[in-house]
C-alpha positions in Angstrom: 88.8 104.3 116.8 91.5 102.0 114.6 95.2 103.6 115.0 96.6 103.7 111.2 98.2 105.8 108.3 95.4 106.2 105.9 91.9 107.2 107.0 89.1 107.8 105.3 86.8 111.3 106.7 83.5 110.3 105.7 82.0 113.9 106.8 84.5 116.1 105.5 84.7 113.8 102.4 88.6 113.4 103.0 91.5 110.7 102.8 94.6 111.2 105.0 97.6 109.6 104.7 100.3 109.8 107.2 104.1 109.0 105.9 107.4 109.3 106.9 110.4 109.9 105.0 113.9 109.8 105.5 116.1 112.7 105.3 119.0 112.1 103.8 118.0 108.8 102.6 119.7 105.7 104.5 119.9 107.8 107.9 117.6 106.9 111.1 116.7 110.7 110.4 112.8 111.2 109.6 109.9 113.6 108.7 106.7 113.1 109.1 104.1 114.1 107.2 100.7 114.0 106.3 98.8 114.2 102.8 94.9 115.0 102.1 93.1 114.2 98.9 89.4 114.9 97.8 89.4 112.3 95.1 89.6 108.9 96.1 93.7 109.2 95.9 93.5 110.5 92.6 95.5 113.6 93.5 97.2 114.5 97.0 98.0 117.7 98.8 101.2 118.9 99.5 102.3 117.4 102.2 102.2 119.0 105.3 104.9 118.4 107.9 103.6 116.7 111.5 106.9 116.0 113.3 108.6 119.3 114.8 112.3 117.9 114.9 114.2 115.4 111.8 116.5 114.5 113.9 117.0 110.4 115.2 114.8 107.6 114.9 111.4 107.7 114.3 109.1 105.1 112.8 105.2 103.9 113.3 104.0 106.6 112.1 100.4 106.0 113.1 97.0 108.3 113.2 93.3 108.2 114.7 90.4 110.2 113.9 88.2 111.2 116.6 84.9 111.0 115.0 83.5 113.4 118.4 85.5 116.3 118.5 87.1 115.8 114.8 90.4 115.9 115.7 93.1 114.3 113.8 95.5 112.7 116.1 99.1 111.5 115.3 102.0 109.6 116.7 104.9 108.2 116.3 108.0 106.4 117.6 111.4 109.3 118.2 115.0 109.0 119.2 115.2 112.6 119.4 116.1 112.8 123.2 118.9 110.1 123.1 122.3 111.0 121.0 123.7 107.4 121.8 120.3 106.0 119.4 119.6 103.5 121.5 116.4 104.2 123.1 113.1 106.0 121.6 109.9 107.5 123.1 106.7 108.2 121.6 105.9 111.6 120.4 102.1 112.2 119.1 100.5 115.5 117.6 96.6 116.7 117.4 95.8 118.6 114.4 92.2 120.5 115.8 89.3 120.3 113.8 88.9 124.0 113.2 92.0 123.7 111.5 91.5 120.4 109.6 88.4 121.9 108.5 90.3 125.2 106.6 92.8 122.3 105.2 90.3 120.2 103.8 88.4 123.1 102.0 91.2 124.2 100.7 91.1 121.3 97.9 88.4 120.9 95.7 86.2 118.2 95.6 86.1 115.9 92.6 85.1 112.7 91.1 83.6 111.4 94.9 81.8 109.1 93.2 84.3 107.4 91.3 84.5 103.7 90.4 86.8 101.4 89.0 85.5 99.8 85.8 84.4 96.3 85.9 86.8 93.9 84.7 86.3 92.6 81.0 88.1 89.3 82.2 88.3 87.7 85.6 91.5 87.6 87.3 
């Protein structure tokens, strides 16, 4: 469906967030990871690192959601083959849903109807 970095799992009852973060910071150096939480954004898992090098430039970290199979597909632009850092390729990842699945149920599920108050004045 849409390619993005935060997606709502309407059957598992699940928000993703993919991110990357720069290590050290100011380098062209990246990890990417990806964060679960069962409560609206509330709380988030630990992260859980996607990537499988942190070396070069990466960037657009992006995911989709295949609502068939329930796969949770990632990708991502890398620099990791090219030591001059001129040129990048993209690298993607598939987290199966077997394994998403054991994730997800790892973290409790809380507050999935919450709401934010109405507003006592208008903006």
């Amino acid at each position: 469906n849409s390619i993005r970095s935060l997606i709502y799992d309407e059957n598992r009852r699940a928000l993703y967030l993919m991110f990357a973060h720069q290590v050290p910071d100011q380098s062209q150096n990246m990890r990417i990871y990806l964060l679960i939480s069962r409560n609206n954004g509330q709380s988030w898992s630990d992260p859980l690192y996607i990537s499988s090098s942190n070396f070069a430039n990466r960037g657009f970290p992006t995911m989709a959601l295949n609502n068939k199979t329930g796969d949770l597909i990632f990708g991502w632009f890398d620099g990791r083959n090219d030591k001059t850092f001129k040129s990048v390729e993209y690298f993607g990842a598939i987290l199966p849903a077997k394994t998403l699945n054991k994730l997800v149920k790892r973290i409790p599920l809380s507050n999935p109807l919450f709401t934010l108050p109405p507003a006592t004045t208008p903006l």
